[in-house]
C-alpha positions in Angstrom: -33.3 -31.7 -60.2 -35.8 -35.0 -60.4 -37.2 -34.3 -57.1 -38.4 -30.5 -57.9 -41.7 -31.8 -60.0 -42.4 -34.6 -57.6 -42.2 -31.5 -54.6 -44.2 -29.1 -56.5 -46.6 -31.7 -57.4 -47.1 -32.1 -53.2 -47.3 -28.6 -52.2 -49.8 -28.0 -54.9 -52.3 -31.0 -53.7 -51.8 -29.9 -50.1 -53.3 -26.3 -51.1 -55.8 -27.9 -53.0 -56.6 -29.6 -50.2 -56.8 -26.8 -47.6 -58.7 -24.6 -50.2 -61.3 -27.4 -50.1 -61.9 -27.0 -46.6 -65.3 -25.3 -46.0 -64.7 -21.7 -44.8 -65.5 -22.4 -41.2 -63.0 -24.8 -40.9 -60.5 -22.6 -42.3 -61.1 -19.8 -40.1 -60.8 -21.8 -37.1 -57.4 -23.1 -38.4 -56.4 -19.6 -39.2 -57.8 -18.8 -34.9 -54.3 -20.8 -34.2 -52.2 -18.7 -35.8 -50.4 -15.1 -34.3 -52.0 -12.4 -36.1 -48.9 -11.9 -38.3 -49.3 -15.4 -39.7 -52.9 -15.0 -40.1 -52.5 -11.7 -42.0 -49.8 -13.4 -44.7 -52.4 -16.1 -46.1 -54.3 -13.5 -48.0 -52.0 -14.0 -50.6 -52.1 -17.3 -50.8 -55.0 -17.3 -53.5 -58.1 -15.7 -54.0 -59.9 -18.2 -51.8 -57.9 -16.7 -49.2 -57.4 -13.3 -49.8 -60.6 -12.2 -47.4 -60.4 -15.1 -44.5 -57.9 -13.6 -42.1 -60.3 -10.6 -41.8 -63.4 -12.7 -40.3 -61.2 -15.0 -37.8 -62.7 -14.3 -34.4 -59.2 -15.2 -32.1 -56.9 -12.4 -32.6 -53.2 -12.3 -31.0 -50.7 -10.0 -31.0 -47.3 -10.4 -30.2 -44.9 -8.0 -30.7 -41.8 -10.3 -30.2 -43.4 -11.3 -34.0 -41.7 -8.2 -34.8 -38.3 -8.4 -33.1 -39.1 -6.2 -30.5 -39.7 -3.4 -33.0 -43.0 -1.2 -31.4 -43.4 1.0 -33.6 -43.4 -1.3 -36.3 -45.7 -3.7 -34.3 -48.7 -0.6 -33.2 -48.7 0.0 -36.7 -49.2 -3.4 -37.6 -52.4 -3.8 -35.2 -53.9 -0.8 -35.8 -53.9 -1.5 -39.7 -55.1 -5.1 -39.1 -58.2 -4.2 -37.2 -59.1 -1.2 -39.8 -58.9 -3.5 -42.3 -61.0 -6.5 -40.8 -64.3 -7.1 -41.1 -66.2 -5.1 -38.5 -69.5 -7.7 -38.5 -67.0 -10.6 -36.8 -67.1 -10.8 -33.3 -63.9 -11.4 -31.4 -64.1 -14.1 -29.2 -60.6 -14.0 -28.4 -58.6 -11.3 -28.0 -54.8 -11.0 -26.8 -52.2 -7.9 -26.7 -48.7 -9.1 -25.7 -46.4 -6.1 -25.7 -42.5 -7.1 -24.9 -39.6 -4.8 -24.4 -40.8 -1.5 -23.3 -38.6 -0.1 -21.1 -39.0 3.7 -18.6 -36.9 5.6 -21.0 -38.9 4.9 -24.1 -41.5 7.0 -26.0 -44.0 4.6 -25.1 -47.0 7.6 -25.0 -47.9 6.7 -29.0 -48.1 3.3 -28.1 -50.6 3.7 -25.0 -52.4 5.9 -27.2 -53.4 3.0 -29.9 -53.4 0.3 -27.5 -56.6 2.4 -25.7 -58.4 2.2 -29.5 -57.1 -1.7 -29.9 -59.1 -2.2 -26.3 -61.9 -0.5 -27.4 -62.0 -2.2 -31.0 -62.1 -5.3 -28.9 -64.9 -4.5 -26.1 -67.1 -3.7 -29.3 -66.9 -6.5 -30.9 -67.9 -9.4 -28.0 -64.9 -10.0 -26.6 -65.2 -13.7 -24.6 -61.4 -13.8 -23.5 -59.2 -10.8 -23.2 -55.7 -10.6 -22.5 -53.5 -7.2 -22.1 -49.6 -7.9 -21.2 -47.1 -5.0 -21.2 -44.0 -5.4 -19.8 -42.3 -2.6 -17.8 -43.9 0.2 -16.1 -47.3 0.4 -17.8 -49.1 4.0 -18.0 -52.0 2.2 -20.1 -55.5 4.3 -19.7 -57.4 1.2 -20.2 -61.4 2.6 -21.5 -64.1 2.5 -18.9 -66.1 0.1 -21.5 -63.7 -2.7 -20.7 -65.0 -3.3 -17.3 -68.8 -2.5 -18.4 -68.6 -5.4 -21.1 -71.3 -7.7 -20.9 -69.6 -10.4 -22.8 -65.9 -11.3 -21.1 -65.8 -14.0 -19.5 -62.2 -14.4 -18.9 -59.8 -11.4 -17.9 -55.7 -11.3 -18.2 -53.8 -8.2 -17.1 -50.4 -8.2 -16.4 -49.3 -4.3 -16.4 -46.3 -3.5 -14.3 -47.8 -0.4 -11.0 -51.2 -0.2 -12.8 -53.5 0.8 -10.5 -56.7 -1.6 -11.2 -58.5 0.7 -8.2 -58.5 3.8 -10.5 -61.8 2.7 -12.0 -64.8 4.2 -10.1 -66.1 0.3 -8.6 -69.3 1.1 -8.8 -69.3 2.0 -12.8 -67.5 -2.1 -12.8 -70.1 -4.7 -14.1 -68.9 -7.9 -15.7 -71.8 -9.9 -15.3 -70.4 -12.9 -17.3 -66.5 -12.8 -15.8 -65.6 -16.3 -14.5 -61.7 -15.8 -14.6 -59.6 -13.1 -13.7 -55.9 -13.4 -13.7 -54.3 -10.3 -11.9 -50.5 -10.0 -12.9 -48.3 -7.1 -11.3 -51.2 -4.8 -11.1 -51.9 -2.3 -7.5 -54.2 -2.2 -5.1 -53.7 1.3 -3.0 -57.4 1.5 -2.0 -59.7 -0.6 -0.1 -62.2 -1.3 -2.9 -61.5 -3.8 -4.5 -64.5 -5.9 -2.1 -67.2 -3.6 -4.3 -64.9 -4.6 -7.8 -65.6 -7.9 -6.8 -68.8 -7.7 -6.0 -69.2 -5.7 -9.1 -68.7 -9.5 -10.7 -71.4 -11.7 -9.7 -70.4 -15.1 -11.1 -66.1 -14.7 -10.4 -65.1 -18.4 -9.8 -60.9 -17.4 -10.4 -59.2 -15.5 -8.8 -55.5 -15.5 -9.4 -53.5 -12.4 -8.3 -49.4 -13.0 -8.9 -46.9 -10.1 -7.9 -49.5 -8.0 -6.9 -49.0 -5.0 -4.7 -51.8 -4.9 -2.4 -51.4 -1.9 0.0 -55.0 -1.9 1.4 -56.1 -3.5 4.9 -58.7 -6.2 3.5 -60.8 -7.9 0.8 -63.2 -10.4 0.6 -64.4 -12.8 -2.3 -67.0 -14.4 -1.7 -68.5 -16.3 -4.6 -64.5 -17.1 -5.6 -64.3 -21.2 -5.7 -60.5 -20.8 -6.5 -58.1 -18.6 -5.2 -54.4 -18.3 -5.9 -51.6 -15.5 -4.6 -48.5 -16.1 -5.8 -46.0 -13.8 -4.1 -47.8 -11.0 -3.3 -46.1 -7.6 -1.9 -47.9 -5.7 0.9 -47.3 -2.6 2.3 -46.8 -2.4 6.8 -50.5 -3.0 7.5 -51.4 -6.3 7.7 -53.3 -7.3 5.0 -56.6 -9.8 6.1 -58.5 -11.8 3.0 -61.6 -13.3 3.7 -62.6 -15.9 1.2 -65.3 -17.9 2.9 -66.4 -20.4 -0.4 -63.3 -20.7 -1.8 -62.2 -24.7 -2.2 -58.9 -24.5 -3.9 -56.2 -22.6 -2.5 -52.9 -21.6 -3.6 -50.1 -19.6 -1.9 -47.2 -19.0 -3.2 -44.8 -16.4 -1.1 -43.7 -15.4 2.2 -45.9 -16.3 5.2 -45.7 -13.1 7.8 -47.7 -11.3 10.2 -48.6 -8.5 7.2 -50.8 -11.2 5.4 -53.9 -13.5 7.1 -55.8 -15.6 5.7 -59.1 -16.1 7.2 -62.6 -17.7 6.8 -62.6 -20.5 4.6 -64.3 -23.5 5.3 -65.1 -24.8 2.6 -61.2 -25.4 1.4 -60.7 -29.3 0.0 -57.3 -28.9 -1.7 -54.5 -26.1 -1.0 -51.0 -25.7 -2.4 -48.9 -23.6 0.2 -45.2 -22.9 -0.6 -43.0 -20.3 1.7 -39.8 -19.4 0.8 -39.0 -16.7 3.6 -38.0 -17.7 7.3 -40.1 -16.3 10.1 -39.6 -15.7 13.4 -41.7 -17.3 15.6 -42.5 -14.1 17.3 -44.0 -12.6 14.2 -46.3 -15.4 12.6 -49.6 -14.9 13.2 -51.0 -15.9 9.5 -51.9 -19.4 11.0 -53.0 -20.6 7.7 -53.5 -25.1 8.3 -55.7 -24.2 11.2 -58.3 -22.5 8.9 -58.1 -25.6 6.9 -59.7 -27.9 9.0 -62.2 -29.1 6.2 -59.2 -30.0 3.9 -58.7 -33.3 1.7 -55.5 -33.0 0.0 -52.8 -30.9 1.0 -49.3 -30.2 -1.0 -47.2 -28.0 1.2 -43.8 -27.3 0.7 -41.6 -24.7 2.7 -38.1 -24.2 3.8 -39.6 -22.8 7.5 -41.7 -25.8 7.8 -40.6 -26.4 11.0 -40.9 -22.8 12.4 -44.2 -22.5 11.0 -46.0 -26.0 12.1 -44.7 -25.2 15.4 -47.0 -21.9 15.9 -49.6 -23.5 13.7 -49.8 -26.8 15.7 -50.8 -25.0 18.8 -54.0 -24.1 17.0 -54.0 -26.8 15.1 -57.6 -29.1 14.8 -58.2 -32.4 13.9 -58.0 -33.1 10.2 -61.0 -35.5 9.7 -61.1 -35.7 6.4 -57.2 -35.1 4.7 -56.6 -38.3 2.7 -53.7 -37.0 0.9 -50.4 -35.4 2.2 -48.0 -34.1 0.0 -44.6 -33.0 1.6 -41.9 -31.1 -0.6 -38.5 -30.3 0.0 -38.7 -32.3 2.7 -35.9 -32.4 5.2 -35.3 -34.8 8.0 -33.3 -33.4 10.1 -35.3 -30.3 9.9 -38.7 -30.7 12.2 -38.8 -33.7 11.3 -40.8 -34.8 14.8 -43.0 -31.4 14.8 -43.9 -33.1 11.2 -44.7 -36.3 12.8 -47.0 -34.0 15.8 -48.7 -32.9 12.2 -49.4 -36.4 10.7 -50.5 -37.5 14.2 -53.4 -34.6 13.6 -54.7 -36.7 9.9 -56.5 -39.8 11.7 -57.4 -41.0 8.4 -54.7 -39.9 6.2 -54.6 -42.7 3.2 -51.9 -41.3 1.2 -48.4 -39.9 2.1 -45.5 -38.7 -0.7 -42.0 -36.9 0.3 -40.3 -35.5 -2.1 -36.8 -34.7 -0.4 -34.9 -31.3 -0.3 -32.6 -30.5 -3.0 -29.4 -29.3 -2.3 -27.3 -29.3 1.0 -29.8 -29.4 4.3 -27.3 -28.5 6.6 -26.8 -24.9 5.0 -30.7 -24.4 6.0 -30.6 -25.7 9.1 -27.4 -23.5 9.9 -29.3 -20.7 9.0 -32.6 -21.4 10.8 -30.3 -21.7 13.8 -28.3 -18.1 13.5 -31.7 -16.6 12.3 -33.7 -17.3 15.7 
């Protein structure tokens, strides 16, 4: 009972202390908060009761509201109604969990089409929009006219990206665009990139890109982390790209092609190959390449095509070799290291898990 006084006493010197706080200060507190939280200080005093409407980094989560969407739309569209309509929003985010095919979700893609076009007109910097399952989202033309975004996150289960006219596209500010589950079923995406004259990042993870080609050309970092193609071999061009990441399986549907001006790539396969089918030769495109982390069960099927092709690597100073196996290819590895003249640094990082399993398998598979 002695302590209740002494705790009171604390609590009410820490608000006094936050309410202190210039409102600028507050606010970009308050920009750290889920938009739930930020909503619930307005009854903290006064002070308080009209900050959450003027903080500029907005996210919504619906697992805030135990998965509850009807609960959580609601929520959203009464926040932005409510908030000050002068603030720009710097940052805005949508995360939308647990929607599943047999749900109503038509209501919800019906407000989240006004939340995307509350955001585009207020100066969006950094806009994120994550549904999970299949995602019928009509996403407004504005978003990809908005002179102000300069960092774009979709991850929408078969949205078709491509559905936009290209030419309409112009983000002249986007530096980042993270592509999450999203199709590609024409071959346009060359003028949507185009349509983006300063795209540094381009990361596109579980993509399905059914179309025959694409180039990026002003793209310094490219990633694809298992991507799904249709029968056609898909060929991407990315001739300034200088970090490289490929995550997947390494077949004869995808090539990668034209890029000189690589320094650092992180390649991981998880797929065996036949020999008779790889084509991709990847390492021998890399010919420019400082560092390299590569790590692949089919190492040794793989070097083996690739070291027919394979150049001189002047200038790789760093090697890094995971899931490393030595009694799998372990001398077509050594032909490799034999191509690095001046390699200065090596690191293995051994192969988890019973080898001879893999190399069982390699054997029955070819």
């Amino acid at each position: 009972m002695e302590t209740a006084p002494y705790m009171k006493k604390i609590e009410t010197e820490t608000s006094d202390s936050l309410s202190s706080l210039p409102d600028e200060l507050i606010v970009s507190i308050l920009s750290l908060l889920p938009a739930k939280e930020v909503a619930r200080t307005c009854v903290l005093s006064k002070r308080w009761r009209n900050l959450w409407t003027i903080v500029p980094s907005l996210c919504f989560d619906s697992r805030d509201w135990d998965g509850d969407l009807e609960k959580f739309a609601a929520f959203v569209s009464k926040f932005l109604h409510k908030r000050d309509g002068a603030t720009d929003t710097h940052i805005f985010r949508i995360l939308c969990h647990g929607m599943y095919i047999n749900d109503n979700l038509d209501p919800i893609y019906s407000e989240a089409t006004k939340w995307v076009t509350y955001a585009v007109e207020h100066n969006p910097r950094i806009l994120e929009l994550s549904f999970s399952g299949c995602c019928s989202l009509h996403i407004p033309d504005c978003l990809f006219t908005c002179k102000t975004l300069e960092n774009l996150k979709l991850k929408m289960r078969g949205w078709d990206l491509l559905e936009h006219e290209s030419s309409a596209v112009y983000l002249p500010r986007l530096t980042n665009l993270n592509l999450n589950r999203i199709n590609f079923n024409v071959d346009n995406f060359d003028e949507f990139l185009s349509r983006c004259p300063i795209l540094k990042d381009l990361s596109m993870e579980y993509c399905a890109l059914n179309m025959s080609k694409f180039s990026c050309h002003g793209v310094k970092r490219l990633q694809i982390h298992y991507p799904r193609t249709s029968d056609e071999t898909l060929s991407i061009s990315a001739p300034c790209v200088e970090n490289l990441v490929f995550n997947g399986d390494m077949d004869s549907r995808i090539i990668l092609k034209d890029m000189p001006m690589v320094t650092q790539a992180i390649i991981t396969v998880h797929s065996f190959v036949k020999r008779e089918e790889y084509n991709c030769h990847l390492l021998s495109r890399l010919n420019g390449i400082n560092s390299l982390d590569i790590s692949s069960f089919c190492s040794k099927e793989m070097l083996q095509e690739e070291l027919q092709k394979c150049p001189i690597f002047q200038s790789l100073k760093f090697l890094f070799l995971h899931e490393f196996c030595p009694y799998c290819g372990f001398d077509t590895w050594s032909s490799f290291i034999k191509h690095c003249p001046n390699l200065e640094e090596l690191y293995l990082v051994p192969l988890e898990g019973p080898c001879e399993v893999l190399c069982f398998a390699r054997t029955i598979y070819n």
